[in-house]
Phi, psi and omega in degrees: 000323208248006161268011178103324148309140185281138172211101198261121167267015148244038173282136197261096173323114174340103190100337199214176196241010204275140196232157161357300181272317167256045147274333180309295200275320177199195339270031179264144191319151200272118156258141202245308172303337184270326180297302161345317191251293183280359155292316181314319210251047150109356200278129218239110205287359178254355195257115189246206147317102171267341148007277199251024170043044177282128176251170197251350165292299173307346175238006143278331187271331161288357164258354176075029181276101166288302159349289171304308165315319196287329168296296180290292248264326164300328194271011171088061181277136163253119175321330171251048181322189184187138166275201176314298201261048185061340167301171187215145197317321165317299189296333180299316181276323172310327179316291174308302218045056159277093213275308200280330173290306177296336177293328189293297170332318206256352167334322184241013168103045170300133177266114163345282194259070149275150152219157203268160178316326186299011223026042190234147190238206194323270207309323181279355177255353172269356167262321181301316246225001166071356156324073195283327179290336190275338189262355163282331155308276170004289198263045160233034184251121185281324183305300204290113152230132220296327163237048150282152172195145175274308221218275219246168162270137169333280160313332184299300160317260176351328155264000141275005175255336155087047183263073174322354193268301215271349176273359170262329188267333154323313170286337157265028125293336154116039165275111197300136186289329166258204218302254152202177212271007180258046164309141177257197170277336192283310190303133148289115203252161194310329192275331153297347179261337158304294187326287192289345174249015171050048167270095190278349167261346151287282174316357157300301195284331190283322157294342168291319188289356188079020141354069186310132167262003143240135174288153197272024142212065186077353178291176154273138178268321176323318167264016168310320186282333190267326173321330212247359181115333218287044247272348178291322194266353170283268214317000000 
């Protein structure tokens, strides 16, 4: 870089969309000085993978490079990039439940309710994903409200991953105990997605709260749980 030579530091590898700066960053060890030096000379902070829709932002926050992150985001990185499949760094740390990552993140104007193709945003893959510290940030947040949903609700996941803690804290947050009010015949409501994956301490909780085990079209919840074997959770 420094001889003088015409040198595109966004030269793009034969076959692939992959440029320097995001080999620089990852997911092979991080170099922060080599990014640094082709951010001086030109590096262009947006142009990643395009495949799988990796920005050099999004594959410093899959290795959890805060430093870095912080760094591309001064040189004018956007904070709500999106991969292929709609995640955004956010859902990546909810994911992780790296906390520290994500407050920086939302510092800079991470947006709360995006969702990804599966229809799930922050708060529903850190309660799927057992992440306890991150959905107790979340829900002290005025943006984060505990029952938005595109497909499923927040409590919906969380009693189908069967995290009985993060489905008690929900609920004193003010999470409707069912589904929600377009239910289909295909829908579930939180306490049939507990029935059936034979989290018996979530149905306990969830029938203390007043919990229906019919859904309002008629399904049973009980029988999901005897369809899947769960014979603790019909008795």
């Amino acid at each position: 870089i420094n001889g003088g030579d015409s040198i595109n530091v966004n030269y793009q590898i034969a076959g692939t969309t992959k440029t320097p700066l995001l080999l620089a960053v990852g997911p092979l060890p991080v170099h922060t000085q080599m990014v640094q030096l082709l951010l001086e000379h030109g590096a262009h902070v947006e142009e990643g993978e395009s495949y799988h829709g990796i920005s050099p932002l999004m594959a410093a926050v899959n290795v959890q490079n805060t430093s870095l992150v912080e760094l591309l985001l001064q040189q004018g990185a956007q904070v709500n990039t999106r991969a292929a499949d709609g995640k955004t760094p956010l859902i990546q740390m909810a994911r992780a439940g790296n906390l520290s990552l994500l407050q920086l993140l939302l510092q800079w104007g991470a947006q709360v309710h995006v969702y990804d193709e599966q229809a799930k945003n922050a708060l529903m893959y850190a309660c799927s994903e057992n992440r306890w510290t991150i959905v107790q940030y979340l829900l002290t947040l005025p943006t984060v409200h505990v029952n938005d949903y595109k497909v499923d609700t927040p409590l919906w996941h969380a009693c189908a991953a069967g995290h009985v803690e993060i489905v008690q804290e929900l609920l004193h947050h003010g999470a409707h105990i069912e589904y929600r009010l377009d239910g289909t015949i295909y829908s579930t409501t939180p306490l049939m997605e507990a029935c059936e994956w034979g989290h018996v301490d979530v149905v306990e909780l969830l029938l203390y709260h007043g919990a229906s085990v019919t859904s309002r079209t008629g399904r049973k919840a009980w029988t999901l749980a005897q369809q899947s074997g769960y014979h603790r959770v019909v008795h």
